[in-house]
VMD Tcl script that draws the C-alpha trace (Angstrom):
set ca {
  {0.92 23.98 1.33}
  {1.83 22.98 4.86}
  {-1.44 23.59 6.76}
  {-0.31 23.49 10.31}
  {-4.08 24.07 11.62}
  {-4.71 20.50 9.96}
  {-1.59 18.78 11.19}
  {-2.63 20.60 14.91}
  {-6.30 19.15 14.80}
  {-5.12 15.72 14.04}
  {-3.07 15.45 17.04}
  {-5.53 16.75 19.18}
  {-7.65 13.27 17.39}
  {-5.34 10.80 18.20}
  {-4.81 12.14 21.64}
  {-1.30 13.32 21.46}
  {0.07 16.55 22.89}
  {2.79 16.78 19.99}
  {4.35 15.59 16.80}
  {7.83 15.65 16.69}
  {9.42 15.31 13.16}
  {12.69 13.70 13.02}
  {15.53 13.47 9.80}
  {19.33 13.21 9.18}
  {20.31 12.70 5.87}
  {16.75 12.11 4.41}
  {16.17 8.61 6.84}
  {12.44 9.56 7.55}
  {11.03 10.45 3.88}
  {7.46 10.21 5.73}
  {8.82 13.33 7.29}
  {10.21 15.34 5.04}
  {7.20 14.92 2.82}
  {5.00 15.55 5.36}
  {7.15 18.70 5.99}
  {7.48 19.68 2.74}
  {11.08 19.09 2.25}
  {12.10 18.91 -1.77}
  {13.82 15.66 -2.38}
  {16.85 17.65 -3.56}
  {17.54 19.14 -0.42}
  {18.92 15.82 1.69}
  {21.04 17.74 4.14}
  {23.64 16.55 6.86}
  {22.66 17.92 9.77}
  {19.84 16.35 12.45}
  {16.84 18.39 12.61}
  {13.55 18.16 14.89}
  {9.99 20.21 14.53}
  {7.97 20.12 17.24}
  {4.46 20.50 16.20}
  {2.43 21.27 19.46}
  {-1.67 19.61 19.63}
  {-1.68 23.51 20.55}
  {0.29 26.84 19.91}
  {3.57 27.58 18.07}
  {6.19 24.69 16.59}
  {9.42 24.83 17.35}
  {12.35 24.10 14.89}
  {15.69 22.80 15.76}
  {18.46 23.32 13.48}
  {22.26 22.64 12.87}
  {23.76 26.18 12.48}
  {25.56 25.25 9.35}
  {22.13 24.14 8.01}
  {20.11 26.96 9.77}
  {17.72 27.45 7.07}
  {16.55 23.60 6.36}
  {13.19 24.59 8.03}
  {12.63 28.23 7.51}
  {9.75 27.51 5.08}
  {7.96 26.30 8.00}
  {6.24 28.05 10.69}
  {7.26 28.28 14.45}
  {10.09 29.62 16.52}
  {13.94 28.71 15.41}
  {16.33 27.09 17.79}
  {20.02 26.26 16.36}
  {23.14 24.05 17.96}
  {26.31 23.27 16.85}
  {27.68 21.14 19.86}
  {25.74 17.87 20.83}
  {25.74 18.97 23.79}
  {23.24 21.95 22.97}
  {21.14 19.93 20.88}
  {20.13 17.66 23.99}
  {19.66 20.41 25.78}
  {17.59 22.15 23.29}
  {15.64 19.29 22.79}
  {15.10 19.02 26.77}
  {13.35 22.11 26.27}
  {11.04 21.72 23.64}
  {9.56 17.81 24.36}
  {10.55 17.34 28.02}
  {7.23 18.94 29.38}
  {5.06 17.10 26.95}
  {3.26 13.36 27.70}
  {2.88 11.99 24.78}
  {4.89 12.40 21.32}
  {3.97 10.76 17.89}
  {7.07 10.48 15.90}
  {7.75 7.80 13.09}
  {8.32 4.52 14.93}
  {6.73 1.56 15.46}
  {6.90 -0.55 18.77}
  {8.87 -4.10 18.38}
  {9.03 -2.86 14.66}
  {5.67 -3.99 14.14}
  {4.92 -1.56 10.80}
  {7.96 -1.81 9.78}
  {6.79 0.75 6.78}
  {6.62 3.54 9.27}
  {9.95 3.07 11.70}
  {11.55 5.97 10.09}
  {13.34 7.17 13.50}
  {16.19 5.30 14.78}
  {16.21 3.26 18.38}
  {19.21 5.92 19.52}
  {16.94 9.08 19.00}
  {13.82 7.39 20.32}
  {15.79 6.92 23.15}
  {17.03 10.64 23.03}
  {13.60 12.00 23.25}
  {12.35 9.27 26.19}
  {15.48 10.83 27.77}
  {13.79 14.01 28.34}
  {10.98 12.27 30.18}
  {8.57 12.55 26.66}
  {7.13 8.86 25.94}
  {7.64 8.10 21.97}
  {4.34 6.68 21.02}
  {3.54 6.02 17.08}
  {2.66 8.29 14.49}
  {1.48 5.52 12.16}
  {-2.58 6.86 12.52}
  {-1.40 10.69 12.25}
  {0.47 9.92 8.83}
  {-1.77 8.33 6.60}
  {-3.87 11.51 7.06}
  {-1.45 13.12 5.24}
  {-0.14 10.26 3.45}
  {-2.76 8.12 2.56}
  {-6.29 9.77 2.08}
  {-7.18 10.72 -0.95}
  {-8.87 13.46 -2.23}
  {-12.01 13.48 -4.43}
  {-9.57 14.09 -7.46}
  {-7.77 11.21 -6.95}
  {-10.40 9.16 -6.49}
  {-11.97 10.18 -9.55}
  {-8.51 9.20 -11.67}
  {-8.30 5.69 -9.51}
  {-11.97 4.76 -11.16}
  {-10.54 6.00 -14.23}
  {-7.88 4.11 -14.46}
  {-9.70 1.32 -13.10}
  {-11.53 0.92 -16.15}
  {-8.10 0.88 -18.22}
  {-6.53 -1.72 -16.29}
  {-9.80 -3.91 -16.47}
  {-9.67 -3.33 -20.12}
  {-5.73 -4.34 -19.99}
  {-6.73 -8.00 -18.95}
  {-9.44 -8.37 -21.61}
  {-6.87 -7.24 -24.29}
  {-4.22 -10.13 -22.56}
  {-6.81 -13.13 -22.44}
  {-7.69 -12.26 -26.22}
  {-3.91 -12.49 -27.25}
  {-3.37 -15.80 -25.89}
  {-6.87 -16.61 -26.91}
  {-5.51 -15.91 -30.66}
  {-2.43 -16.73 -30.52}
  {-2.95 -20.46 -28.88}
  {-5.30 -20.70 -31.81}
  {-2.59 -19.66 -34.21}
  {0.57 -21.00 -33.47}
  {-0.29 -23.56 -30.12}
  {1.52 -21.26 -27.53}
  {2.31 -17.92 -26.35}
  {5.08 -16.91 -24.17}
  {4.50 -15.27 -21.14}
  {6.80 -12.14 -21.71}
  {4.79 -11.97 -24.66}
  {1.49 -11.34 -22.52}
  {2.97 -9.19 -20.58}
  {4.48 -7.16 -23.23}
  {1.20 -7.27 -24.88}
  {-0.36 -5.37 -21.39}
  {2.63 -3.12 -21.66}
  {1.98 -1.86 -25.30}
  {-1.75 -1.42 -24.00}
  {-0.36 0.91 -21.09}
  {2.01 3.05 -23.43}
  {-0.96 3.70 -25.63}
  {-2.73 5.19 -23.43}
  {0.37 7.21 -21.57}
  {0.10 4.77 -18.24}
  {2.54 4.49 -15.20}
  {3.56 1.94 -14.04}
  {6.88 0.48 -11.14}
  {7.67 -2.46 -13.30}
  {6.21 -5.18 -15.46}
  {3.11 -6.87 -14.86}
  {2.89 -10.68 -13.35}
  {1.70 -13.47 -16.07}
  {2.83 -16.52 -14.46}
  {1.44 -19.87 -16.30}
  {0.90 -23.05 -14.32}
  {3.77 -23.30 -11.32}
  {4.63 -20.24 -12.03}
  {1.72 -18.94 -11.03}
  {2.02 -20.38 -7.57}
  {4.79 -17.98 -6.70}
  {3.33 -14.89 -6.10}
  {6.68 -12.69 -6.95}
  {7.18 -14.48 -10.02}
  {8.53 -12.16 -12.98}
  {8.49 -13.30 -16.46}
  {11.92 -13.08 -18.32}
  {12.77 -13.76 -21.74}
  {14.64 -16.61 -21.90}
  {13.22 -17.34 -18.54}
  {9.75 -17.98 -18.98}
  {7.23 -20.55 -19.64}
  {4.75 -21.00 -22.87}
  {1.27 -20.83 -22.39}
  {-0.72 -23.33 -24.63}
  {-4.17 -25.28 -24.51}
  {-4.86 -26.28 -20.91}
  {-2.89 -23.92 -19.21}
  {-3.87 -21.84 -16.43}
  {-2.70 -18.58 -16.34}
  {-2.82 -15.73 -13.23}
  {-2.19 -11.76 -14.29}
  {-1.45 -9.46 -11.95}
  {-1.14 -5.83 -13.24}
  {-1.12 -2.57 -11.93}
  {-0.57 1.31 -13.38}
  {-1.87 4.64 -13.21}
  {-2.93 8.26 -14.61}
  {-0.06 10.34 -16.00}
  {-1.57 13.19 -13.61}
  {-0.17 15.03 -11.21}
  {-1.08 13.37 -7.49}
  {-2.50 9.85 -9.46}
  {-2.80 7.03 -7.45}
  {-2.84 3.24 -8.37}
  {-5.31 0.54 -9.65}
  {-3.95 -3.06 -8.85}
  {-6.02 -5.91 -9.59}
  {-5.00 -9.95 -10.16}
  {-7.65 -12.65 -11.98}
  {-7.09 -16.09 -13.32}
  {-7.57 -17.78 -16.55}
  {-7.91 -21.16 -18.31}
  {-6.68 -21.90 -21.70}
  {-9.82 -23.96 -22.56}
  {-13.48 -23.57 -22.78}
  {-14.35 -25.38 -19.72}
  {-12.38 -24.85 -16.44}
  {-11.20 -27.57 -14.61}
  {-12.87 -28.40 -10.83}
  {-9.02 -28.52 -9.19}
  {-8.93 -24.96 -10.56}
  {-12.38 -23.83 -9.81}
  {-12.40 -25.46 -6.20}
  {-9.24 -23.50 -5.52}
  {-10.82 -20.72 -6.59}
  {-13.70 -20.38 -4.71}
  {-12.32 -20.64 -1.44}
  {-10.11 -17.96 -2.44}
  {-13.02 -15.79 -3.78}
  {-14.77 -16.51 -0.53}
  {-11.86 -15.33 1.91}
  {-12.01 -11.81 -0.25}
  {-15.61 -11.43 -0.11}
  {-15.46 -12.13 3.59}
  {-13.10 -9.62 3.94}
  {-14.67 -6.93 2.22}
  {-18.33 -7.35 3.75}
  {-16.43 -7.21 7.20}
  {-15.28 -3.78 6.13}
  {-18.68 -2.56 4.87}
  {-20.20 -3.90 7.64}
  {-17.56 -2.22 10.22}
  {-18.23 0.93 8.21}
  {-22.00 0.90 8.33}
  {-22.08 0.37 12.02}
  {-19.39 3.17 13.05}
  {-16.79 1.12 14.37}
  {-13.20 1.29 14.08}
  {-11.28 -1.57 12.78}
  {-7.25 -2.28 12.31}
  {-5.13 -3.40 9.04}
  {-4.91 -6.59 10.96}
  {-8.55 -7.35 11.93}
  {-9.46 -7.88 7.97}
  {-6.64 -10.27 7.44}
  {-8.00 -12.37 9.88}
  {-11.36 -12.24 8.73}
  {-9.50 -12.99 5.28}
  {-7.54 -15.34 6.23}
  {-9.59 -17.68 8.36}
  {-11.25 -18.71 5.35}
  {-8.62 -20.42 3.64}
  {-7.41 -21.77 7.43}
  {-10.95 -23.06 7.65}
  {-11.05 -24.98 4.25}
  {-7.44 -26.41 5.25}
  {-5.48 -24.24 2.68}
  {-3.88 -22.01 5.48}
  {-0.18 -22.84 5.06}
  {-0.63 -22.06 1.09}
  {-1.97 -18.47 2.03}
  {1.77 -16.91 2.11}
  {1.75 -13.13 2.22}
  {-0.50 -10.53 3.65}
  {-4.74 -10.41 2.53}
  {-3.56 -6.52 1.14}
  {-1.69 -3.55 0.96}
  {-2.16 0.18 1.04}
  {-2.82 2.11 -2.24}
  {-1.87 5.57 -3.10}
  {0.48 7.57 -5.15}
  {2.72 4.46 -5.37}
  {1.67 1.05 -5.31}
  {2.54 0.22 -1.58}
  {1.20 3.59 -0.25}
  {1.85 4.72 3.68}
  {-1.36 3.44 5.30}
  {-2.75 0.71 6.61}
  {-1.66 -2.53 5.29}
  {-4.44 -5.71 5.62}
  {-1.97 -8.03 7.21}
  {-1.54 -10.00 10.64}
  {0.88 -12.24 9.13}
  {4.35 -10.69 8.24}
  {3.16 -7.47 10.35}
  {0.37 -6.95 12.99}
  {-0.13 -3.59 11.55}
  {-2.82 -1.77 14.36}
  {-3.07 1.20 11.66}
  {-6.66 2.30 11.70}
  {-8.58 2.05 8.36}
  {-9.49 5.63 7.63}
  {-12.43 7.38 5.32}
  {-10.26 8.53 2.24}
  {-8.19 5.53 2.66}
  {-7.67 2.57 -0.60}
  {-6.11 -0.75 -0.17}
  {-5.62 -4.50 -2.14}
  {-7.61 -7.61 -1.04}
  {-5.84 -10.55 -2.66}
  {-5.81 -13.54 -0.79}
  {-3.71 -16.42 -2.31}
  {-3.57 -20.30 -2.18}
  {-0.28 -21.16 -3.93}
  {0.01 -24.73 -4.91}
  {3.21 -26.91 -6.61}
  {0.98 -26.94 -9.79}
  {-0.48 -23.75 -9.66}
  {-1.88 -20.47 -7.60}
  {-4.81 -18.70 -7.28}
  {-4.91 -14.95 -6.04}
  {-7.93 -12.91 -6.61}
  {-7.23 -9.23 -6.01}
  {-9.56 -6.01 -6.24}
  {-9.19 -2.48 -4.94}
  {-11.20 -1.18 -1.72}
  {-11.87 2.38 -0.96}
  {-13.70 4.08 1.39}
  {-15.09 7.07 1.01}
  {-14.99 10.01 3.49}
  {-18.59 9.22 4.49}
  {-17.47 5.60 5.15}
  {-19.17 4.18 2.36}
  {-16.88 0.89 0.45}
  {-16.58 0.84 -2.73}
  {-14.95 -2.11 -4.71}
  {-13.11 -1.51 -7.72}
  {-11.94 -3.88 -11.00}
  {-14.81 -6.40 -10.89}
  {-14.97 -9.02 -8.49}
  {-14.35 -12.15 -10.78}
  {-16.80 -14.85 -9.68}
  {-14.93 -17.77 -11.12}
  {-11.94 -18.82 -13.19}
  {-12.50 -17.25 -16.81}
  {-12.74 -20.02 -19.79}
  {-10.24 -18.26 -21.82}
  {-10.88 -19.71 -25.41}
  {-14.84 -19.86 -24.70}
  {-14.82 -15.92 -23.62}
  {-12.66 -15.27 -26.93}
  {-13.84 -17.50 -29.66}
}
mol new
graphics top color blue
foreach p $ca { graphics top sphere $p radius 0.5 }
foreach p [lrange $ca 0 end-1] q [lrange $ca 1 end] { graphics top cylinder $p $q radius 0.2 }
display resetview
């Protein structure tokens, strides 16, 4: 239900006096879910709801399309000409100071610029300023509730079980026949997920030896590599509940196909171990003390340890992403590298830490789950693995 009293406190938080929703032709989907609006109902027309910090939202609407908002609360305004939409529009945001709307300055989040330049420049028009909405929508788009944290830790404990059912296959099946194929991991992990009635975007990573130093690397039949004695092997794997409102578990860990792990793997590994256990006591320790940190400040913190140990140019992608209802969710992303996403990281919030060193030979990435709770307590979820697993010693 669209609780406008919720939506109204929030942007009396972040210190806006309104939050003007934005769509044509289902552009913004942050909006329209926000709003309320069923996927089936795209439209053709522009609308815009002003929600006020205080009193009654306004809806503006194309008269041929006059009833795209009337589930919502708040007084109607319609145009047909352009002419009376600016005007309209005037009206509603031109005495306000500050609007949130989706947009992100220089395209920063790029996950949240939702609202063209053009109609940014519309509303600035009216002497509004257009500041981001990127804090106001993961409260609605990226906290959990206590129900969905309670199937995250349940599924947490499937997808950890998912991994011990992949090492054993090659395990057995390098003891059997000399080699496994990689597809056949991974369809190994898939059989494990339709089992138990798991969701999932696509196929899990197993990437053996160079292949696991490219961290988008999808297995293929015909396409993929074998994985035999003294291979090293990364899995990265993610599903979740079939529940209404489930949310994701994503965790990565490393394996060798021996009973003692090489020090080239294990050296690699620790640094990488070390950058995600710096990253998460920065968190708990942010958390413990009250203070307010940024997506970006925890990459840093990430980051700098594989910079420090002379690895940085091998670290190629962000320390994390959000987690929610998809895999990517709508919050805060753990990255100063492809974005320098100034999202705050909320109570009710998840996201990945998986830093990465990604060698010719082979990559390491060691990825967990982070939550925080709504009284800012951090939990870590999927086991932090403490070094690379000895695959036939752990399944002999």
């Amino acid at each position: 239900m669209f609780d406008l009293s919720k939506i109204q406190a929030a942007i009396r938080e972040f210190g806006f006096d309104g939050w003007l929703f934005y769509d044509f032709r289902g552009a913004n989907v942050l909006a329209r879910r926000i709003l309320q609006i069923p996927s089936e109902s795209m439209g053709s027309r522009r609308f815009f709801y002003l929600v006020p910090a205080n009193g009654e939202p306004q809806k503006l609407v194309h008269r041929i399309e006059s009833g795209a908002l009337d589930h919502l609360p708040g007084e109607k305004r319609i145009y047909l000409r352009w002419q009376e939409l600016q005007n309209a529009l005037g009206e509603m945001v031109g005495r306000l100071k500050n609007v949130a709307m989706e947009y992100s300055p220089n395209n920063s989040i790029p996950y949240i610029s939702k609202v063209d330049c053009g109609t940014v420049e519309l509303v600035r028009s009216t002497g509004a300023n257009v500041e981001s909405s990127g804090n106001l929508v993961q409260l609605f788009e990226a906290m959990w509730t206590d129900a969905q944290w309670r199937m995250h830790q349940e599924v947490s404990e499937f997808t950890k079980t998912a991994f011990e059912k992949a090492w054993k296959f090659i395990a057995d099946s390098v003891r059997a026949n000399g080699s496994v194929r990689e597809t056949a991991v991974q369809q190994t992990i898939l059989d494990f997920f339709n089992a138990n009635d798991l969701i999932w975007d696509h196929g899990p990573i197993v990437g053996e030896g160079p292949n696991s130093g490219d961290p988008h690397y999808e297995p293929q039949v015909g396409h993929d590599a074998e994985i035999k004695e003294n291979s090293f092997v990364l899995i990265d794997l993610w599903a979740k509940l079939p529940r209404e409102n489930a949310v994701y578990s994503d965790l990565t860990k490393t394996g060798f196909v021996g009973n003692r792990v090489p020090e080239k793997y294990e050296k690699i590994f620790q640094i990488v171990a070390a950058a995600r256990d710096a990253a998460i006591q920065f968190a708990r320790d942010a958390f413990s003390q009250k203070q307010t940190i940024q997506g970006w400040q925890i990459d840093d913190v990430c980051r700098n340890v594989i910079e420090d140990a002379g690895y940085g140019e091998f670290f190629v992608h962000r320390t994390g992403h959000n987690i929610g209802q998809e895999i990517h969710g709508n919050g805060a992303n753990i990255d100063n590298l492809e974005t320098h996403d100034e999202r705050q990281i909320l109570p009710g919030t998840c996201f990945s830490i998986e830093p990465g060193i990604y060698l010719e030979e082979f990559g390491v990435r060691s990825e967990v789950d982070v939550f925080v709770d709504r009284d800012g307590q951090v939990h870590v979820t999927g086991g932090l693995q403490t070094s690379v697993l000895p695959i036939l010693e752990a399944y002999s």
